[in-house]
C-alpha positions in Angstrom: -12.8 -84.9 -93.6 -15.6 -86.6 -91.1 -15.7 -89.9 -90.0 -18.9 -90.7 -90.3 -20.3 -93.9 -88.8 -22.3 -96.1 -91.1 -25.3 -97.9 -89.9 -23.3 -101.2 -90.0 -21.2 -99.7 -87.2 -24.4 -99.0 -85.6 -25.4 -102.8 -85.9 -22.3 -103.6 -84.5 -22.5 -101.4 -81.5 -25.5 -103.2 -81.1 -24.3 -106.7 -82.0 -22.2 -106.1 -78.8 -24.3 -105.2 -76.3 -26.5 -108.1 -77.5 -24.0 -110.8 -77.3 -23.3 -110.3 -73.4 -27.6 -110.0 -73.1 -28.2 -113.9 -74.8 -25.3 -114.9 -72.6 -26.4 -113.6 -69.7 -29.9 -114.1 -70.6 -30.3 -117.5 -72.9 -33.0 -115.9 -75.2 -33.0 -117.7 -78.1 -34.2 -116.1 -81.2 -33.3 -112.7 -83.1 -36.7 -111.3 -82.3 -36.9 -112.2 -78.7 -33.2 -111.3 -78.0 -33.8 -107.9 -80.1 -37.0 -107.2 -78.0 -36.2 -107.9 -74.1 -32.9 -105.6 -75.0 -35.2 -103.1 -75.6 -37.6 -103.6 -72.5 -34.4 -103.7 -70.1 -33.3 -100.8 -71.7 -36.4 -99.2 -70.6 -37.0 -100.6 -67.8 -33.4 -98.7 -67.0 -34.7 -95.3 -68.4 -37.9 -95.8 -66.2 -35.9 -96.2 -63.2 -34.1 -92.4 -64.0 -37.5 -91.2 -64.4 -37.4 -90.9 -68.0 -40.6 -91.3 -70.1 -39.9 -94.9 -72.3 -42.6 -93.7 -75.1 -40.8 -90.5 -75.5 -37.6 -92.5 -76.0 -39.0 -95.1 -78.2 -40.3 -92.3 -80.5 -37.0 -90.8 -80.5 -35.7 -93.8 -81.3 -37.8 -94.5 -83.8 -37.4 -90.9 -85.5 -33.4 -91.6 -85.5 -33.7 -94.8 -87.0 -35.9 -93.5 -89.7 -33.3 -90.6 -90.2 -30.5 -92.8 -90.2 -31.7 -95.0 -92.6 -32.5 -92.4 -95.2 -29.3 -90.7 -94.5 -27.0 -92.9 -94.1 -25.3 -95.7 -96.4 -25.6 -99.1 -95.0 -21.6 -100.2 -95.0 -20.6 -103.3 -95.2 -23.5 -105.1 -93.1 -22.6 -108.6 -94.1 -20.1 -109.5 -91.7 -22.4 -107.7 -88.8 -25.0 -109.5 -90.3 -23.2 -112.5 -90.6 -21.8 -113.0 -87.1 -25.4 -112.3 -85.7 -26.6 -115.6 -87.8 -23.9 -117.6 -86.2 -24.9 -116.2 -83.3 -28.8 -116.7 -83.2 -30.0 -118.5 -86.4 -34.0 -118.2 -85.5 -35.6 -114.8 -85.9 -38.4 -115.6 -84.3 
């Protein structure tokens, strides 16, 4: 028996990382929040001296695997306490 992790524990992971970033930061919509994440994120990478298209096409190829693979889970609460915590998308 596996424990797999669903893709809402994915969006939760993320949901957590993302909640110290709009504190510490004060971006205020989904979008913008979900986007300057990324660019930090890169921004780190870049400063190991790894390649930030290569990871964003990894990334891109994982999140295209996991969502094919991989059942959603219960993505309302995740979903739900990211509302709360930025109603705007964009």
């Amino acid at each position: 028996m596996t424990n797999e992790i669903s893709n809402a524990d994915r969006a939760a992971f993320a949901l957590a990382a993302i909640t110290d970033f709009i504190a510490k930061t004060g971006v205020d919509t989904a979008r913008d929040a979900i986007s300057d994440l990324i660019v930090d994120l890169l921004h780190l990478a870049r400063g190991r001296g790894l390649n930030a298209q290569t990871i964003l096409n990894n990334a891109s190829g994982m999140f295209e695997e996991e969502t094919l693979d991989d059942t959603e889970g219960p993505m309302t609460d995740v979903q739900s306490i990211f509302m709360r915590l930025l109603p705007q998308d964009a």
